[in-house]
C-alpha positions as CSV (number, residue, x, y, z in Angstrom):
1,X,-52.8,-62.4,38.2
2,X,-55.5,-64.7,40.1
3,X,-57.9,-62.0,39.0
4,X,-57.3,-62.2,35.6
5,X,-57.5,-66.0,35.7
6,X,-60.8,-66.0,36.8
7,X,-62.3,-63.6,34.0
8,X,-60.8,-66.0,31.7
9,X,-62.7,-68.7,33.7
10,X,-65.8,-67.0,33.5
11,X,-65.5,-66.0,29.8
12,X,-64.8,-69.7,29.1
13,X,-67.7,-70.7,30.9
14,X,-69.9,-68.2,29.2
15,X,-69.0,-69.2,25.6
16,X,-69.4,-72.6,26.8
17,X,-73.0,-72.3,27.5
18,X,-73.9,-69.8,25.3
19,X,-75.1,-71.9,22.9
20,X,-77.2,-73.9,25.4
21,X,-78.8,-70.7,26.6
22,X,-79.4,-69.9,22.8
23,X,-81.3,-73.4,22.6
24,X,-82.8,-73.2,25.9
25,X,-84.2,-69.4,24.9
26,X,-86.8,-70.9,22.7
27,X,-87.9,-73.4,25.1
28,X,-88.0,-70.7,27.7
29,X,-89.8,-68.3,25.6
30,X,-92.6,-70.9,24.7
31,X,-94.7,-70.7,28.0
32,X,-97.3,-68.4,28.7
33,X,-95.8,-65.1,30.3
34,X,-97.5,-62.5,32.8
35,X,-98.2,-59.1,32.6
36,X,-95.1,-57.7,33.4
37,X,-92.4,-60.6,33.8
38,X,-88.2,-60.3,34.6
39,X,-86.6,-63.7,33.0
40,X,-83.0,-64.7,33.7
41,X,-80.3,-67.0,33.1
42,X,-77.9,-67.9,35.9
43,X,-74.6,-69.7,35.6
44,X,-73.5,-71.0,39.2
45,X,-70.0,-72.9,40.0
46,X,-69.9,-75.0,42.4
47,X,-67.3,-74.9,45.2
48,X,-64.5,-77.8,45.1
49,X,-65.8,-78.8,48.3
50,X,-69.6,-79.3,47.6
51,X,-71.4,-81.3,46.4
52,X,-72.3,-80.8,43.0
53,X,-76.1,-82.4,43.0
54,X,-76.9,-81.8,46.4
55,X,-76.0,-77.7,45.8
56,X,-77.9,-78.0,42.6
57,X,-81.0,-79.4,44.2
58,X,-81.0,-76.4,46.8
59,X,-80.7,-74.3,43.6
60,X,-83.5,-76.1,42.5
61,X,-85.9,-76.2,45.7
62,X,-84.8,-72.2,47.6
63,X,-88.4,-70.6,47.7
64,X,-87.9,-67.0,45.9
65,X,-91.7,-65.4,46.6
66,X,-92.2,-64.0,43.3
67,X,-90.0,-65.8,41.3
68,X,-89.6,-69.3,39.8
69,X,-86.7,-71.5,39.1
70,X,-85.7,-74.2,36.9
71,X,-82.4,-75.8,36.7
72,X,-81.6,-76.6,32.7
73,X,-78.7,-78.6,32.8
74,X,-75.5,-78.8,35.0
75,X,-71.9,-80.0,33.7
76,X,-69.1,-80.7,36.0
77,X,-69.2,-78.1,38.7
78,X,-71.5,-75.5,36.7
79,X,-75.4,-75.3,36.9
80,X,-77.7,-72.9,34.7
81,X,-80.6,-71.7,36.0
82,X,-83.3,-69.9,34.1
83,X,-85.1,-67.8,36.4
84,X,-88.5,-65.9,36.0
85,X,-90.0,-63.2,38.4
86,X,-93.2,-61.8,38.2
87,X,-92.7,-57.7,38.6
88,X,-95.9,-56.2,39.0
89,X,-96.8,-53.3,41.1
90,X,-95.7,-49.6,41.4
91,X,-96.8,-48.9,38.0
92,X,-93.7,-49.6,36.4
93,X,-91.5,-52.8,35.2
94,X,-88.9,-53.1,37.0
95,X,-86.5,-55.9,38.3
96,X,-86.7,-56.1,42.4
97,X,-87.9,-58.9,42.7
98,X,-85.3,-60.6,40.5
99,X,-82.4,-58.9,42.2
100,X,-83.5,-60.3,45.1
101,X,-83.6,-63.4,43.6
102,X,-80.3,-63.5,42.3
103,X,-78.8,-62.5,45.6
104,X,-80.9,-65.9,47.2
105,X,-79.4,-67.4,45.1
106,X,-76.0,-66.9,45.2
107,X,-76.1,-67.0,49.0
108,X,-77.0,-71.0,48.9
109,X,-74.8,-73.0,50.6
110,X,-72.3,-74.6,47.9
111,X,-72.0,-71.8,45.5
112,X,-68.5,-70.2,44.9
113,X,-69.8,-67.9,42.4
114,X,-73.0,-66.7,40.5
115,X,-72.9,-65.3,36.7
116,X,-75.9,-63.7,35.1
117,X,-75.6,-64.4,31.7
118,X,-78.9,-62.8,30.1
119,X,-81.9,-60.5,31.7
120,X,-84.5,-59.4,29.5
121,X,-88.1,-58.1,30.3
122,X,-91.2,-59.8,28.5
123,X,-94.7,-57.7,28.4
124,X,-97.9,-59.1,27.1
């Protein structure tokens, strides 16, 4: 039964900031993008026992090689990150670099759980 609470959690959380990511995308989309690029949106909750700013500003400042972070907005114990990676090499588009990212991530001190909410690929 905990189980299914926590989908229903997650899917709360998801509609909740789907229309933010749906505003944000247009934002997002408006810089200059690399050859071959891997962009992402992360939802992270926060554990009762963090602290909500401080675990967001880890979020913020974790060095991910490739990639690059921005934190759009947090609300109560939530914090969206959009997350871009460049993916060059081998010939072929992929996502490595943005896996590894996302597992960074979601290994920083504070954070209960990580959601990706969107991926997509841009190509110039």
């Amino acid at each position: 039964m905990s189980e299914q609470l926590a989908l229903a959690k997650i899917s709360r959380h998801a509609r909740r900031y789907a229309a933010a990511i749906f505003a944000t995308g247009t934002l997002a989309g408006s810089h200059v993008a690399s050859a071959e690029q891997a962009q992402a949106y992360l939802l992270f909750e926060i554990a009762a026992a963090s602290d909500p700013s401080g675990t967001a500003e880890k979020l913020r400042s974790t060095s991910l090689g490739n990639c690059l972070q921005v934190v759009i907005g947090s609300f109560a114990r939530d914090v969206i990150v959009h997350l871009a990676c460049d993916e060059r090499g081998g010939g072929q588009v992929g996502t490595s670099y943005l896996n590894q990212a996302v597992l960074e991530l979601s290994r920083v001190n504070g954070v209960a759980q990580s959601t990706v909410l969107m991926v997509r690929r841009v190509a110039q």
